[in-house]
C-alpha positions in Angstrom: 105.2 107.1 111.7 106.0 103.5 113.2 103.2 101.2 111.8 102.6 97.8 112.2 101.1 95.5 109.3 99.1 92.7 110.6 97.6 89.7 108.4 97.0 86.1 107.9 98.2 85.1 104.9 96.6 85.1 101.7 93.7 87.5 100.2 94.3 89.1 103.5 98.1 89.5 102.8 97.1 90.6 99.2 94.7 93.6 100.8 97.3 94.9 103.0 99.9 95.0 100.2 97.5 96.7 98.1 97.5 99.6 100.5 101.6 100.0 99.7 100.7 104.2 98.9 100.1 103.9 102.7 103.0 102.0 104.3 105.6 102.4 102.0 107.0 105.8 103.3 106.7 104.3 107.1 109.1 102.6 109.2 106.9 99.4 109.1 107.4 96.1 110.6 104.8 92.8 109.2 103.2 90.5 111.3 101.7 87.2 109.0 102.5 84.2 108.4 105.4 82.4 106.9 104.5 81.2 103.2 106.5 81.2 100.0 104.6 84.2 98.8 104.9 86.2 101.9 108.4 85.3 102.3 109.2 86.3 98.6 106.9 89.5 99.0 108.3 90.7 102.2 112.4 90.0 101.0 114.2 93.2 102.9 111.4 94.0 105.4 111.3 93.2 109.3 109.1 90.4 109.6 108.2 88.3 112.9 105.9 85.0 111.3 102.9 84.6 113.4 101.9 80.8 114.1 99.2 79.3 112.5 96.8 77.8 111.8 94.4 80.2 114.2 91.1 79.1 113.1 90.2 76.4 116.5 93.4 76.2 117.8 93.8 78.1 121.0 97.5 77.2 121.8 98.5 79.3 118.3 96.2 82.0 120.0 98.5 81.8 123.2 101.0 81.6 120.9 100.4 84.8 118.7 99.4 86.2 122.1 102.4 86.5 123.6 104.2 87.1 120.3 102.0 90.3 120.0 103.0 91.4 123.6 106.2 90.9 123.1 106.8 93.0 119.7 104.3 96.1 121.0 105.8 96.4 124.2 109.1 96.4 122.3 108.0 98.4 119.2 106.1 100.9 120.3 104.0 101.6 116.9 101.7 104.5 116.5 99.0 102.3 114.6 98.5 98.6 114.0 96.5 97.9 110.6 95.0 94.6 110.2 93.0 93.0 107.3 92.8 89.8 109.6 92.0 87.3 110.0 92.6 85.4 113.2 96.0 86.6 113.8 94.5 89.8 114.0 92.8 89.8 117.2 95.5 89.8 120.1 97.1 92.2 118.1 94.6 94.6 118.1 93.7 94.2 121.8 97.3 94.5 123.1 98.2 97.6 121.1 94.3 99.3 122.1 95.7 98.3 125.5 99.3 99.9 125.1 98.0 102.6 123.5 98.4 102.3 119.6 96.1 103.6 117.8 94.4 100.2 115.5 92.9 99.9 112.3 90.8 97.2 110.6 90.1 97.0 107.0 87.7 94.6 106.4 87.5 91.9 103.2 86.1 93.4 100.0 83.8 89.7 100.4 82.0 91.4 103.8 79.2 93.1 101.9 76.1 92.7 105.1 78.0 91.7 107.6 81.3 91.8 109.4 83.6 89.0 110.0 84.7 86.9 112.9 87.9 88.5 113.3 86.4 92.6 112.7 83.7 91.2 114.9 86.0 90.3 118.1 88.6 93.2 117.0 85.8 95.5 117.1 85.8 96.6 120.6 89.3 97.2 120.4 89.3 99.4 117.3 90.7 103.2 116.5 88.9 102.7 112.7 87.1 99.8 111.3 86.8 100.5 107.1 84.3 98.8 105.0 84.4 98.8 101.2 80.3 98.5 101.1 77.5 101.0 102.1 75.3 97.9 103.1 77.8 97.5 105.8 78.4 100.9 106.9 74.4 100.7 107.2 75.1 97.9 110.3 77.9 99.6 111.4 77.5 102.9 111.9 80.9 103.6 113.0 83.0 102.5 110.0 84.1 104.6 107.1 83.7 103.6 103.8 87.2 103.0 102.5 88.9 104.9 99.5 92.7 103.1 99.0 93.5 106.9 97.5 92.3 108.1 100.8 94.3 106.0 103.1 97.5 108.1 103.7 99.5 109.2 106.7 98.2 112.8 106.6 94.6 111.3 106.4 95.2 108.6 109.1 96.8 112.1 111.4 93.5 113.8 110.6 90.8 110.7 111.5 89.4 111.2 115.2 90.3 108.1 117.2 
């Protein structure tokens, strides 16, 4: 399974690497941005560094725009997986667009509502998980996550 790994950096670069049981056996290529710790984590793996900062600046989301065109059309994954945040968005869209099927995990901090980048991403999302019952209450359509439960066979067997 091709996968791509989407995330700013940070606690959302820490969530996605906690979900290594997942990725680990995939061809995977990383999408985040270029810090000391990413670069350090990510040593060996293909990485493209996404531009930042996102939050209010619209020529990064050209930018990361055109870079997520780019890499899908070339790429090809079978699922994008995002833990956010901004970087996240034209990700999602273009490989819902192309095709892919896309996954959002939310922050274990969004306990009653969903954040800005799961909010935007939202239309444009195969699976949205949640780590809190309070939100699968507002959203309906998420699925409470399990990390043990997030593996390829179980991403083959979810119902896009």
């Amino acid at each position: 399974m091709k996968v791509l790994l989407v995330c700013s950096a940070g606690g959302h670069f820490k969530a996605i690497y906690q979900l290594r049981s997942f990725w680990e056996t995939c061809d995977r290529r990383w999408v985040t941005f270029q810090t000391p710790v990413t670069e350090a984590s990510l040593e060996g793996e293909k990485v493209d560094w996404a531009w930042s900062p996102t939050n209010r600046n619209f020529l990064n989301l050209l930018r990361n725009l055109i870079l997520a065109w780019t890499l899908l059309r070339r790429d090809r994954p079978d699922v994008v997986i995002s833990t956010g945040a901004g970087v996240a968005v034209p990700f999602l869209a273009i490989a819902n667009l192309l095709g892919s099927q896309t996954v959002f995990v939310e922050s274990i901090t969004r306990v009653t509502d969903l954040s800005l980048s799961a909010k935007l991403a939202l239309p444009f999302v195969s699976v949205l998980y949640v780590h809190w019952a309070e939100l699968q209450l507002r959203y309906p359509q998420a699925e409470l996550i399990n990390p043990q439960k997030v593996t390829p066979e179980r991403l083959a067997t979810v119902e896009f």
